[in-house]
N, C-alpha and C positions, 0 to 999 in steps of 0.2 A: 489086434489093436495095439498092445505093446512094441510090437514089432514097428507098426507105423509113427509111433509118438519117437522111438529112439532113430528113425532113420530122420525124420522130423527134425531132432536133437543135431545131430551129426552136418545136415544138410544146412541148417542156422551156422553152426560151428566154425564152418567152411564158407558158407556164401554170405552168412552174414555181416553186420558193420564191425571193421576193426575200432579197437577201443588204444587208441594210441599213448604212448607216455610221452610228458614234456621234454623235448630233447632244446638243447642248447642251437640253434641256427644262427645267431651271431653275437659276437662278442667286444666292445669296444676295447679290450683288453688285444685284440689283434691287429689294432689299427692304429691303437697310441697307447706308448707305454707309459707305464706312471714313473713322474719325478717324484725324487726323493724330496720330503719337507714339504710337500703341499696335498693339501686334502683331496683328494679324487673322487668322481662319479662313475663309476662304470656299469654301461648296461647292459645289458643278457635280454635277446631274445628271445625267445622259446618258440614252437610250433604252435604251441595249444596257448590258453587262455594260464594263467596259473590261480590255485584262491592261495593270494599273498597272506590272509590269517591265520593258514594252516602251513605253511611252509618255515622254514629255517633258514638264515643264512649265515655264516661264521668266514672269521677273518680268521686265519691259521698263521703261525708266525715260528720262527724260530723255538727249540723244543716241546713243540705239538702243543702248543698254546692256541688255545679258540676262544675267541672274542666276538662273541652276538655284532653281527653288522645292521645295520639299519639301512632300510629296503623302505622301497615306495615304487607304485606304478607308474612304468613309463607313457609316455605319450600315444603308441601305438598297443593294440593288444598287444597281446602276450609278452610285452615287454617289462621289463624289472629295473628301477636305480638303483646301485650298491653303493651309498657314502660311505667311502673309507675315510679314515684320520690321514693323516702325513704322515709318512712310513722314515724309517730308517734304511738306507739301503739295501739289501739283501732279496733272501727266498724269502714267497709267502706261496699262500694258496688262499681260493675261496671252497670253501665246503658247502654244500646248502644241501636239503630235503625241500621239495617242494611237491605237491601235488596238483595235478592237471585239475581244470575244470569235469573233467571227465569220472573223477575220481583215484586214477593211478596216480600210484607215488614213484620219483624219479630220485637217485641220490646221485650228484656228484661231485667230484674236485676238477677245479682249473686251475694251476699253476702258473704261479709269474713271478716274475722279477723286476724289483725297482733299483734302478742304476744308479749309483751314484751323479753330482754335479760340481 
């Protein structure tokens, strides 16, 4: 009987449903860069649905400064708006934690740069 419950177990393991994490699928950060001195929107798609209540996002700036970004759902699942402020030229990143609808948690950073004008 035990034997049948762990092959059971094993056999789920393998054939069962994968339980996927939120991965980044596209980025409006790769199709327009942000100018310097104006407030930006950028969106993140993800694969999976995200719960934006439980999730994080941070603006990263110059000497590892993180500044809480303000996030709101975009238009299409799994989609995310990130209002930034008006940047000064330079390196930044976005930082975030977010959790899938599924329950996994995804952490990560995207790197960019605002150009000077």
């Amino acid at each position: 009987m035990y034997a049948r419950f762990l092959i059971l177990l094993l056999w789920l393991g393998v054939n069962g449903p994968l339980m996927a994490h939120a991965v980044v699928t596209e980025s409006s950060l790769t199709r327009e860069p942000i100018k310097a001195h104006r407030e930006t929107t950028v969106l993140l798609a993800f694969n999976s649905n995200v719960e934006l209540s439980l999730s994080r996002f941070f603006l990263v700036s110059s000497g590892d400064v993180h500044q809480p970004a303000r996030v709101d759902k975009g238009s299409k699942p799994g989609q995310i708006r990130i209002h930034l402020p008006a940047l000064e030229p330079g390196d930044y990143a976005l930082k975030y934690k977010v959790f899938a609808a599924d329950g996994h948690l995804t952490e990560s950073v995207i790197r960019f740069a605002v150009g000077g004008q």
